[in-house]
SENUMI-9504 format. One line per 5 residues: number of its first residue (from 1); their letters; for each residue x, y, z of C-alpha. Coordinates in steps of 0.2 Angstrom, whole numbers. Example, Ala and Ser with C-alpha at 12.3 -4.5 7.8 and 13.67 -1.06 7.14 Angstrom:
2
1 = as = 62:-22:39 ~ 68:-5:36
//
This chain:
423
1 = xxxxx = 343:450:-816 ~ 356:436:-814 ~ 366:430:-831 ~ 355:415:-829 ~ 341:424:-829
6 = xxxxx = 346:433:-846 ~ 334:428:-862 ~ 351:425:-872 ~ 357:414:-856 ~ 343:405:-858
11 = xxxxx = 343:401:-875 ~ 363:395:-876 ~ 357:383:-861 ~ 343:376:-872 ~ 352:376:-888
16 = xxxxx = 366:367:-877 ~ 353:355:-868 ~ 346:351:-887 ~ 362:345:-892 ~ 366:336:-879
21 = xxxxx = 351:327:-881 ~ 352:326:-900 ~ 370:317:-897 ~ 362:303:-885 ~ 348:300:-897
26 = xxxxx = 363:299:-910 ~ 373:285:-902 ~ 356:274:-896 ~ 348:276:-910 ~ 359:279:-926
31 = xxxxx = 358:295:-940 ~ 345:308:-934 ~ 333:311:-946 ~ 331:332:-952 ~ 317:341:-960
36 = xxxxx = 321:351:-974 ~ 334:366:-973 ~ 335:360:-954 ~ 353:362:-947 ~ 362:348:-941
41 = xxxxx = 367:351:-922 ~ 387:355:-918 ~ 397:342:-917 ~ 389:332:-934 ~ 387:332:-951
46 = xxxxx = 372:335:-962 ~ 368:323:-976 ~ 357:331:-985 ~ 346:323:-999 ~ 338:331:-1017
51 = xxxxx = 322:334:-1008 ~ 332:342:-994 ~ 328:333:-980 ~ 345:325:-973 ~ 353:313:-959
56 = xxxxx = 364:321:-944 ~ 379:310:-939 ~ 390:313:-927 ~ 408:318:-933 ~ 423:314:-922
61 = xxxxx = 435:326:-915 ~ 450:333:-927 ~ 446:320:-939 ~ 454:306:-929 ~ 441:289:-931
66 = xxxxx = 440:275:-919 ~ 455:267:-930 ~ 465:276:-916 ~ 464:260:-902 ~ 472:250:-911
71 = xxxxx = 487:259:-910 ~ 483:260:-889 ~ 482:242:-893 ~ 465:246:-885 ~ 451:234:-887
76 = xxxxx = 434:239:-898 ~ 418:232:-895 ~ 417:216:-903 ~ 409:215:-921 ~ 399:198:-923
81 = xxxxx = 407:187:-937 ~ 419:202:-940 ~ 428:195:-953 ~ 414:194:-965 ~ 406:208:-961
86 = xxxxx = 419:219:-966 ~ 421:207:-982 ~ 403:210:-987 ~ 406:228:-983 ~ 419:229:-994
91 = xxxxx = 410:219:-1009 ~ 393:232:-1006 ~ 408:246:-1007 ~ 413:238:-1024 ~ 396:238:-1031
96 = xxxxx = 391:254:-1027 ~ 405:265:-1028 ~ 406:264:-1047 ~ 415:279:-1050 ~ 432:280:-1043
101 = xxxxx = 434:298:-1047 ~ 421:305:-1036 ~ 420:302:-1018 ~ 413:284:-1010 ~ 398:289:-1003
106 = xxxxx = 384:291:-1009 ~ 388:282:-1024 ~ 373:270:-1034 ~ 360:259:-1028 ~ 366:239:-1033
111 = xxxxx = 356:223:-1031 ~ 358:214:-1016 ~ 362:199:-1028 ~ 376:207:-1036 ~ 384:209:-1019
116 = xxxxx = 380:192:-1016 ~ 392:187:-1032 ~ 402:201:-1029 ~ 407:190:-1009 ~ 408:173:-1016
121 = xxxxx = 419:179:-1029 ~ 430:185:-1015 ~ 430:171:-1004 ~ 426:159:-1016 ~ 414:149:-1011
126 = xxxxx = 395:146:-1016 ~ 387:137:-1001 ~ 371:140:-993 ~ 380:144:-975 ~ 389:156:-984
131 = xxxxx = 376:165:-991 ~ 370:164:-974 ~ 384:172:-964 ~ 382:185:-980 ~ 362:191:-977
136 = xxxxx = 367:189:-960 ~ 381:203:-961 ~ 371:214:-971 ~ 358:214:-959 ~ 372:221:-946
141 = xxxxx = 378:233:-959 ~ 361:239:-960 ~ 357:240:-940 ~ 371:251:-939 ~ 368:264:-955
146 = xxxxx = 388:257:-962 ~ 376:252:-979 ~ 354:254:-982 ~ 346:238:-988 ~ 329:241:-996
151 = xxxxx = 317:229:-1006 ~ 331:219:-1015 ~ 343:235:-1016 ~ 358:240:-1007 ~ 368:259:-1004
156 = xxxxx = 379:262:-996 ~ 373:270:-978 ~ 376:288:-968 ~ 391:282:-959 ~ 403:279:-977
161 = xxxxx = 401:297:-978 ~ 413:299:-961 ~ 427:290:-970 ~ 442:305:-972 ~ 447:310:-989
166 = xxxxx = 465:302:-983 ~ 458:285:-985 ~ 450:286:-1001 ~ 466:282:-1009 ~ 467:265:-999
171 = xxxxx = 448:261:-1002 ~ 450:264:-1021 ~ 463:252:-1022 ~ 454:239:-1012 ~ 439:240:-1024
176 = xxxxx = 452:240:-1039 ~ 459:222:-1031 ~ 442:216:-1028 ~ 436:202:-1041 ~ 422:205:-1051
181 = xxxxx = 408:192:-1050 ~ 403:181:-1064 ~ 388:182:-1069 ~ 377:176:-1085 ~ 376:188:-1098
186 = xxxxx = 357:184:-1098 ~ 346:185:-1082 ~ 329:186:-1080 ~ 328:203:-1075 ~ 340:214:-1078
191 = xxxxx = 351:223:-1061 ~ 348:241:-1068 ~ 330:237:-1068 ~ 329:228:-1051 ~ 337:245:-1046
196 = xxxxx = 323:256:-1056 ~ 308:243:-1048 ~ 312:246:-1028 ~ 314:265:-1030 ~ 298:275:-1029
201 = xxxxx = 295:286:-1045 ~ 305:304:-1043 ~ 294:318:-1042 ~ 299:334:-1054 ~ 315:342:-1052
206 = xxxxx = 315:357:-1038 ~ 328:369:-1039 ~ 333:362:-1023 ~ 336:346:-1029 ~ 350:352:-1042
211 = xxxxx = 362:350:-1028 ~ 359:332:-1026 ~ 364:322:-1011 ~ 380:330:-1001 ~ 388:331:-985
216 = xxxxx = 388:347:-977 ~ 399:351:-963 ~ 394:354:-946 ~ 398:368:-932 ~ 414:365:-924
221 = xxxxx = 411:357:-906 ~ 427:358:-893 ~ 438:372:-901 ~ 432:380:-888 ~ 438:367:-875
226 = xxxxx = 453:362:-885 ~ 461:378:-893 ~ 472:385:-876 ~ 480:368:-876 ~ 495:365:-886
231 = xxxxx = 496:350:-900 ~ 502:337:-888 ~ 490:340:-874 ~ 475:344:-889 ~ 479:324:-895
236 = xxxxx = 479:318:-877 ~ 463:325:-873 ~ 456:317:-892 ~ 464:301:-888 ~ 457:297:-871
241 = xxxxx = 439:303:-879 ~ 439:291:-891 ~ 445:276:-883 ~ 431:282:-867 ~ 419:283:-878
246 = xxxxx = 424:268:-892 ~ 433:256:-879 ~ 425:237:-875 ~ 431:240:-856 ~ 435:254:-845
251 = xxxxx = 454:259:-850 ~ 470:263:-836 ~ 470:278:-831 ~ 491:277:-830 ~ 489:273:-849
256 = xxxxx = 484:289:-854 ~ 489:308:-847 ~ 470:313:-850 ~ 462:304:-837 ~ 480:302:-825
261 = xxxxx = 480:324:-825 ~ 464:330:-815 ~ 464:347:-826 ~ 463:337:-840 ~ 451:325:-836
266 = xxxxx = 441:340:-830 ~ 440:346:-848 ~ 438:329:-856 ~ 422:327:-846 ~ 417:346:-851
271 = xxxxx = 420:336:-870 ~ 409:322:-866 ~ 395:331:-858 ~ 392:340:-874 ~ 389:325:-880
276 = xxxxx = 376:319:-866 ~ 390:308:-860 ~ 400:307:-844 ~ 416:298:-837 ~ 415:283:-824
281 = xxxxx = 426:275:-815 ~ 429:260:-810 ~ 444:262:-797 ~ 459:264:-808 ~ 450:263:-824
286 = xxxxx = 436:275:-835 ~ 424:273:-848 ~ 408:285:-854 ~ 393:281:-850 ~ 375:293:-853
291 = xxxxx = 372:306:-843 ~ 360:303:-830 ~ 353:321:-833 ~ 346:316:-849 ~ 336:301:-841
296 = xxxxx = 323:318:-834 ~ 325:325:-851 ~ 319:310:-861 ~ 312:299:-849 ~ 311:280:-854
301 = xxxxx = 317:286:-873 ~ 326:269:-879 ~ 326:261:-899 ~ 323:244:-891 ~ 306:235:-892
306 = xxxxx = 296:228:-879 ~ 303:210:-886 ~ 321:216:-883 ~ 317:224:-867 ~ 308:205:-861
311 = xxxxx = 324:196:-868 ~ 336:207:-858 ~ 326:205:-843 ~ 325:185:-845 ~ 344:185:-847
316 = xxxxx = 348:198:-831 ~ 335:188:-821 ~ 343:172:-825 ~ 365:177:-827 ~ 363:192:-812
321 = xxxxx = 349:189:-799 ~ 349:172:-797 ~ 368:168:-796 ~ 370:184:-783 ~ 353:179:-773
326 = xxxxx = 365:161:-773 ~ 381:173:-769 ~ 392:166:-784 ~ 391:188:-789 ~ 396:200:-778
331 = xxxxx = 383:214:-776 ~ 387:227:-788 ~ 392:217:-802 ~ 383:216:-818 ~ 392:207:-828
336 = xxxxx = 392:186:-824 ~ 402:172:-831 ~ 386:161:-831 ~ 376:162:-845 ~ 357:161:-849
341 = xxxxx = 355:146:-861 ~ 343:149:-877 ~ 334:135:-871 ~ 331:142:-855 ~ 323:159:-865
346 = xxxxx = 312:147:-876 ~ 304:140:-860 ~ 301:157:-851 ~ 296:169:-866 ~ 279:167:-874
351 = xxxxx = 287:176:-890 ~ 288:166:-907 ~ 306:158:-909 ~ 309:171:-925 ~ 305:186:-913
356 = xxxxx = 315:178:-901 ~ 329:177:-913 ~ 329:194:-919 ~ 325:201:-902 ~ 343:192:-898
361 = xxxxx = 353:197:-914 ~ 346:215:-909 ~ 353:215:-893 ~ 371:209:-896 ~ 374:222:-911
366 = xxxxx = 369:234:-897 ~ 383:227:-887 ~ 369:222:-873 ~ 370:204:-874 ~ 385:194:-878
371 = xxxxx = 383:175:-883 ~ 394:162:-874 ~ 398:146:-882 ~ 404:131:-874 ~ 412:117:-883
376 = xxxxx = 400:112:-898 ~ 384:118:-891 ~ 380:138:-887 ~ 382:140:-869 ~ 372:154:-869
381 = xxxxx = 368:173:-868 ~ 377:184:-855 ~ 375:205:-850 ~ 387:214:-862 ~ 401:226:-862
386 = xxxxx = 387:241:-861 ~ 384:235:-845 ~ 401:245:-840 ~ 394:261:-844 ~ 381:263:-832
391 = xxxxx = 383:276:-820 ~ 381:272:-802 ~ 362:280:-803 ~ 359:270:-817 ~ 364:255:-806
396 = xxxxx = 354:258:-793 ~ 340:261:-806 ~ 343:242:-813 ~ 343:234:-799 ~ 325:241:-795
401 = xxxxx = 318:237:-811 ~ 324:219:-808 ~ 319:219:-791 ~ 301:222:-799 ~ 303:213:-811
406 = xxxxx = 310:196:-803 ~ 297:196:-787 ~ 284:210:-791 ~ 275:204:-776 ~ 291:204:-762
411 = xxxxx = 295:216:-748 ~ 308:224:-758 ~ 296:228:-772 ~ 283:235:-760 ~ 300:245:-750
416 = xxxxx = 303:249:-771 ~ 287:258:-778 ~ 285:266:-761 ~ 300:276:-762 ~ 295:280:-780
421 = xxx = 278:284:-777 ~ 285:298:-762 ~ 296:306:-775
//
């Protein structure tokens, strides 16, 4: 019997298999939901909530956060209209972390309206477009689990409980500086109640529910991988994983001894496949990108709608295939300098203009469409930076799916689904 074939074998290959796949379903998808007394996978936290069903979110390595590229001077993936959005996070923070004693998260449920106050008194304005840009945030805080917005109510969401104990000095003296809102002694209906009204009835306290909510640490993940390196070589490796995985563009390789040193980069790839995730390159430069192994695992597994998935194909067929069939793209690009305008989408989409929006504000907050403008008018919509992180099977993939989906009926097609069909 090979070590393979051993029943233990087997079992740390599917436990190692399911956390792979948990990770991927983490990073597409946001917090993975667990059943009650269900353990979180390695490499996350469990969130875990009085009925004790929780939330599993991925923790990063030796406590370092993403906060780590700017000091590479490394580029993020752009947040849209990031200047209020980490405004109103920081008003929802104020409204809901009442309690500065305690930790931030999971703090008390507030009215959306108070954090509406809560902004205008920060920037001090009263506008309708700026209660705009505020719902508008809120909705982006929502997508991606930083807050929970519910039938009037806001919490904060799964990811305020990743912010280290080190910076909850700094955030409690940024709620302290905060200004409180005005607001009439008198209203119609009173917050606490608003609160009271959106929440379902609890049921009877269950000895499990004593606990509360609370974050429960998660299995380590790369001690294994990291602990025969000393401190210098530990943070290189940490470094070059986080900006891979965080980075709006593939990095230099000269910029960091992880991906320069092919012993190391052989252990940052062992990191990143824990995760479902592998490095490409594009000549000199890296970046993750999902395994393609996971593609057989979960095959067509994706959070986006059939809306979405129209909308990205309108704006590939229209930036990508075109301007390459005209040769203004060289062949493996797919990213383009000429962008899709909305009116273009109006005309070729039979979906209502508020599914259309959403469809759009969806895709860019995944990072799959970036909007171009061009003097007073929007120029349009254009592939994002995710488009760096597909591997090269993933490319080839792509470019059949837009081969079926720009000329169903063409040689090309045909040469396509025959290939598939023999597979």
């Amino acid at each position: 019997m090979s070590t393979t074939d051993k029943p233990g074998a087997a079992q740390t290959l599917a436990g190692a298999l399911e956390g792979r796949v948990a990770h991927a379903r983490a990073r597409s998808g946001g917090p993975l939901s667990l059943g009650a007394s269900v353990a979180a996978p390695a490499g996350m936290v469990r969130l875990t909530w009085p009925d004790s069903t929780g939330h599993a979110v991925p923790v990063w390595p030796d406590g370092v956060t993403p906060s780590l590229l700017d000091e590479y001077q490394v580029a993020a993936v752009p947040v849209e209209r990031a200047g209020e959005t980490r405004r109103v996070l920081a008003a929802v923070l104020k409204c809901c972390w009442t309690d500065l004693s305690v930790d931030p998260w999971p703090g008390d449920p507030a009215p959306v309206e108070l954090v509406l106050d809560t902004y205008r008194a920060l920037i001090g304005r009263t506008d309708d477009l700026m209660r705009n840009w505020a719902i508008g945030a809120l909705r982006r805080l929502h997508d991606s689990a930083w807050i929970v917005l519910d039938d009037g109510v806001v919490v904060l969401g799964p990811r305020c409980a990743l912010w280290p104990v080190e910076s909850h000095a700094q955030l409690q003296e940024l709620v302290r500086r905060l200004p409180e809102p005005e607001r009439p002694d008198l209203t119609v209906v009173r917050d606490a109640d608003i609160v009271a009204t959106a929440r379902p009835a609890e049921a009877a306290p269950s000895p499990e529910a004593e606990a509360g909510v609370r974050a429960e640490g998660g299995t380590a993940e790369f001690d294994d991988l990291l602990g025969g390196y000393d401190e210098r070589r530990r943070a290189e490796l940490v470094a070059a994983f986080m900006v891979v995985e965080h980075a709006a563009e593939p990095v230099q390789e000269v910029r960091f001894a992880a991906l320069r040193d092919p012993a190391l980069r052989r252990t940052l790839g062992e990191m990143l496949a824990r995760r479902g995730r592998t490095l490409i390159q594009h000549r000199d430069r890296w970046i993750s990108g999902y395994d393609d192994a996971l593609t057989t695992v979960e095959p067509g597994a994706t959070p986006l709608g059939v809306s979405e998935r129209a909308v990205l194909t309108l704006v590939l067929v229209h930036s990508v295939a075109i301007p390459r069939a005209e040769g203004l793209l060289p062949e493996d690009s797919w990213l383009s300098p000429h962008p899709t305008p909305a009116d273009e989408l109006r005309r070729h989409t039979q979906l209502p203009i508020g599914e259309l929006e959403a469809a759009l504000r969806t895709l860019r907050h995944a990072g799959l469409l970036s909007q171009v403008k061009a003097g007073e008018e929007a120029g349009g919509y254009v592939p994002g930076p995710q488009f760096h992180r597909l591997t090269p099977a993933a490319r080839r993939r792509l470019q059949e799916e837009l081969i079926l989906a720009a000329g169903p009926n063409t040689p090309l097609a045909v040469a396509v689904r025959a290939r598939r069909s023999a597979q």
